[in-house]
Each structure stands twice: as structure tokens, then as C-alpha cells.
C-alpha positions in Angstrom: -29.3 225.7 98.1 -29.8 223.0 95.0 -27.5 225.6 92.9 -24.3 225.2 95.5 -22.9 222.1 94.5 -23.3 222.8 90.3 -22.2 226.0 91.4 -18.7 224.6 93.2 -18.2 222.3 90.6 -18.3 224.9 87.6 -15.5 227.2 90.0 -13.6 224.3 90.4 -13.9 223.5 86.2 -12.5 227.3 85.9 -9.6 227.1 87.8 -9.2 223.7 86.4 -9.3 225.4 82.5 -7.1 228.4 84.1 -4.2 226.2 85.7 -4.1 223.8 82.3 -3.6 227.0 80.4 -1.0 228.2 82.3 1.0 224.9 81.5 -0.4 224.6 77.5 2.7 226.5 76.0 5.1 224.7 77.8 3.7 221.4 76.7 3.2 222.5 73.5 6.8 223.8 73.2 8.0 219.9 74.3 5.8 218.4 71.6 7.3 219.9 68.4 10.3 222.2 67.2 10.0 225.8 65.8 10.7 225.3 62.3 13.6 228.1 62.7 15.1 226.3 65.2 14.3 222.4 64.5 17.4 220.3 63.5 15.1 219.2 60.6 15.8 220.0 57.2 13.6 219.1 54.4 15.5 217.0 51.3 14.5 219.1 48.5 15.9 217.3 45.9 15.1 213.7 44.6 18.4 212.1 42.9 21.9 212.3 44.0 25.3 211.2 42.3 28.1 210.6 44.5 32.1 209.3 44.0 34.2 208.0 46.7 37.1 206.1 47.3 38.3 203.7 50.3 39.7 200.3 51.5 39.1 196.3 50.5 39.8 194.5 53.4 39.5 191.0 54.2 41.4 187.7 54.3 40.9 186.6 50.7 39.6 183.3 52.1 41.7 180.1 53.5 44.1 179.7 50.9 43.9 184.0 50.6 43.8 183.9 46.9 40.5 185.5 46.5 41.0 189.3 46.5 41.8 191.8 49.8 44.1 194.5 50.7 43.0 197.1 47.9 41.8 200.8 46.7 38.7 201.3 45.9 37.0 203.7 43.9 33.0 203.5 43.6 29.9 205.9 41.7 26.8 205.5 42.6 23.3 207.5 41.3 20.3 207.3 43.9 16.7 207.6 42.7 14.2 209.2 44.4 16.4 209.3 47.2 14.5 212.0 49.4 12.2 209.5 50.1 12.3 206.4 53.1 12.9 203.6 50.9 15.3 204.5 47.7 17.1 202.4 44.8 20.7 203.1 43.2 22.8 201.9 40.6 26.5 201.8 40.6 30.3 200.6 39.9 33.3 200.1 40.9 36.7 198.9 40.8 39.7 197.9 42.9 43.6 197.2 42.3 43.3 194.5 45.5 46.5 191.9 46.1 45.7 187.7 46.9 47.8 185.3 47.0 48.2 182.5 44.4 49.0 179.0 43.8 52.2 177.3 42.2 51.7 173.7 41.2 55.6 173.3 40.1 56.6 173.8 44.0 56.5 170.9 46.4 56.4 172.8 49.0 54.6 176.5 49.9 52.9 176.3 46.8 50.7 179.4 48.2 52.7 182.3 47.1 52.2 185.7 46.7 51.1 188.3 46.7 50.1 189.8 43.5 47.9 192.8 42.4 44.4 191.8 40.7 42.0 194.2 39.0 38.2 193.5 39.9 35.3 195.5 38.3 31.9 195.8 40.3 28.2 196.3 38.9 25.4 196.6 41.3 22.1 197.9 42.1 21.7 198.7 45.9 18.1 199.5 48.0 18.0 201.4 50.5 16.2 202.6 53.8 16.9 206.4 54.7 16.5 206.1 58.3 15.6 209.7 58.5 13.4 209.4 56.1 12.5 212.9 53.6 14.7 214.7 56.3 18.2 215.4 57.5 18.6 215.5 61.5 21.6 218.5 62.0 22.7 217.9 58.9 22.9 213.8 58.6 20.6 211.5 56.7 21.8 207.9 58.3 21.1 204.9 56.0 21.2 201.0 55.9 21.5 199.5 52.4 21.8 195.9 50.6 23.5 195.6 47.2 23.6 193.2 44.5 25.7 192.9 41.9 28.3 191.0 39.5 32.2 191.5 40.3 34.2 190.9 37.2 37.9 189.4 38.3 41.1 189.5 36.5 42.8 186.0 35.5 45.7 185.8 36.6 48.6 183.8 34.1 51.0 183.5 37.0 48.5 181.1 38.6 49.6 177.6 37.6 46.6 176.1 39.2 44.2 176.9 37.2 42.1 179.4 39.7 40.0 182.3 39.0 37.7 184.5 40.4 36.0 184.9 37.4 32.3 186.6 37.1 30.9 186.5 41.0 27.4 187.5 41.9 27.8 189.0 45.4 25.4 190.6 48.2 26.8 194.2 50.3 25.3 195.0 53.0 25.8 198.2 54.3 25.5 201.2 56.3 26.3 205.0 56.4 25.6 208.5 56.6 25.5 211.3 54.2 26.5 214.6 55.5 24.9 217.7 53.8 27.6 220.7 53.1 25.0 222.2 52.2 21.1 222.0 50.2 23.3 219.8 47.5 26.6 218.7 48.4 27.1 216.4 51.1 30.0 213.7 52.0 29.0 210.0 52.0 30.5 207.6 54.5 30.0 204.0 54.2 30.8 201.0 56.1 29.8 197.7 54.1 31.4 194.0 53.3 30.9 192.3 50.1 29.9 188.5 50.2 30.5 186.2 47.5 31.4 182.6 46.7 34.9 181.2 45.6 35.4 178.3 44.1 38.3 176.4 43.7 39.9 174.4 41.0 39.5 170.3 41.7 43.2 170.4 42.2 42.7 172.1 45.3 40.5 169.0 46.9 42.9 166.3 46.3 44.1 163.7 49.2 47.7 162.7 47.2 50.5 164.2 49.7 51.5 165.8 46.7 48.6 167.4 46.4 46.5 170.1 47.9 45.1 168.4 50.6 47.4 169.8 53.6 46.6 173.4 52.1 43.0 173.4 52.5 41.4 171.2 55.7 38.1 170.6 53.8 37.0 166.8 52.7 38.3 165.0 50.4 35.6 163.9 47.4 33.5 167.1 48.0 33.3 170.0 46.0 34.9 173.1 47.4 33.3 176.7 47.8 33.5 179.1 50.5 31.3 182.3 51.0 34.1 185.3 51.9 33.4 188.3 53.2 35.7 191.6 51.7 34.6 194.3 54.2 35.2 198.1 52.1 35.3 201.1 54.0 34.9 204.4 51.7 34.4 208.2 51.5 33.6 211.0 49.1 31.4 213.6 47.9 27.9 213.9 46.4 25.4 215.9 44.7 22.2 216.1 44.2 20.7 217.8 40.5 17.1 217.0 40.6 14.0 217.2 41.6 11.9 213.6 42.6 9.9 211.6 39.6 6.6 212.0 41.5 
């Protein structure tokens, strides 16, 4: 009778083996995706060139004489872009409107608007949120640029502003959307930060001067970080295969 219990415990291990069997396939079908039918799609290609075009938005700051309210047009070339972690170079350039400033006025000296031309230089990193995959077809992203934006003077200004040459941080976020193994659509949501600063005419306390326009201090030196949120679209594709 020593036998009986090894023996009940080695029926109850076999019906234990049988039962988890029954239920293996199932789990195993929960755990991953048949590659025919998985929403994953491998990105076979490492660099991709895309153009778009959108909106500058914004306020232009407190006076609004720093640019807003344009079209934009923007190129950008990723490197090694099939990977989670990816660098870019790009331009652009918008025909925005801001406001400007007429010292020969006594009163409303902010006038405008007028159109200004603004150039844009940048290098932009960015995380691929889905990593050396597309999910149905997207490959979501979250970038940070920096760059130089090159302003247009403007000879209407009596006041001696301009925006000059700006360094400027984007961050970003967007999607691009594969057509197909190459071509894809880019959509983009990002805001470009950057510092204007303001002739000393504009921090005077003399009622004729400036003060009323701008509510900042007198004496101290006057810069303001603005944001210019840009919304754009357009089409990409990608020609080669990754460095390494």
C-alpha cells in the first residue's frame, strides 16, 4: 500500500498536464499576434524626406509685433528613422502678419498689420513611440527642435524693432501615416518658442512714451519668451536603407 499515495499523486500530475494543455493554445494565442494578421508592420527603410505645409498661429506677443497668423511651408530629412530614437534636419519659411510700431503717432502707435517673411533652420530629435514598427499603419512620435529663425526687417517700423536672428526650441508631436512600404502623410502639432526683444524705446516711463503700451517696469530690460504654435500636413517618402 506504500505505492497508493505516489501513485494518486502521479494521476493527479496527468490530468493536471492534460487540463493545462487543453488551455495552452488559447493562452498562447492571447500572448502574441500571427504575423499575417498582427497590426505590426516592420519599417524597412531607414531615412525619410517629407514636405508639408500648415498654419503659424499665436499672438505675436503683448505688443503682437513678433510674427503669427501665417503659411507655412516646412522639409524635413530623418536619419535612421526606423529606429526608437532618430535625428532630422530641416527648413522652413512663413509669409506670417504682426503688428508694428509708429513713433510719429501720439496715440495707437501699434498699427498693423503687415506681412513678414521668416526663414527657419533646425535640427529636430526624435522618439518614435512605436519604435522599428508601424501599429495599423501609424508610427506616432514626440520630437524637440532647435534651430535659428531668420526675420525680415521691416522699414515701415519707425521704432527701431526687429526680430532679427532668433534661436528657438519646437516641441512637438505627430504621427506619420504609411500609404504604403514608402509613402506616408505626416501630421504634426508643435509650437515654436523664442525670445523677443524690444527696442529701449519700448521701456520708457515719459507719457509720451511707451510706457502705457507695454505694462512691464520701467529701468529693466525687456524680453518675452512667445510661443507661435504651427499646425502642418504633407507627404513623405522614404529612399533608403539604415546606416547600420
Amino acid at each position: 500500500m506504500p505505492e497508493l499515495p505516489f501513485l494518486a499523486r502521479l494521476s493527479v500530475l496527468v490530468r493536471l498536464v492534460f487540463v493545462a494543455s487543453l488551455f495552452a493554445p488559447a493562452a498562447a494565442a492571447q500572448v502574441g499576434h500571427d504575423p499575417a494578421g498582427s497590426p505590426y508592420r516592420d519599417l524597412r527603410f531607414g531615412q525619410f524626406v517629407s514636405v508639408s505645409a500648415g498654419k503659424l498661429f499665436g499672438s505675436g506677443g503683448t505688443l503682437g509685433i513678433g510674427p503669427r497668423d501665417g503659411d507655412v511651408i516646412w522639409v524635413r530629412h530623418e536619419f535612421l528613422a526606423d529606429r526608437p530614437l532618430s535625428i532630422s534636419l530641416g527648413g522652413g519659411y512663413t509669409r506670417a502678419h504682426r503688428s508694428y510700431v509708429d513713433l510719429d503717432l501720439t496715440d495707437d502707435r501699434v498699427q498693423g498689420p503687415i506681412e513678414t517673411n521668416v526663414w527657419f533652420a533646425e535640427g529636430t530629435l526624435q522618439l518614435n513611440l512605436t519604435g522599428s514598427k508601424t501599429w495599423h499603419g501609424l508610427a506616432p512620435y514626440a520630437n524637440l527642435g532647435l534651430g535659428l529663425g531668420f526675420g525680415q526687417r521691416a522699414g515701415i517700423d519707425s521704432s527701431g524693432y526687429n526680430l532679427g536672428t532668433k534661436f528657438y526650441l519646437a516641441p512637438g508631436a505627430g504621427a506619420r501615416v504609411f500609404l504604403s512600404r514608402r509613402l506616408y502623410l505626416r501630421l504634426e502639432a508643435r509650437a515654436i518658442f523664442w525670445s523677443l526683444s524690444y527696442p529701449e524705446a519700448y521701456r520708457s516711463s515719459d507719457p509720451d512714451g511707451f510706457g502705457p503700451l507695454l505694462p512691464l517696469l520701467s529701468g529693466q530690460p525687456i524680453k518675452e519668451w512667445v510661443p507661435a504654435p504651427m499646425l502642418h500636413a504633407g507627404l513623405g517618402f522614404a529612399f533608403r536603407r539604415p546606416f547600420f
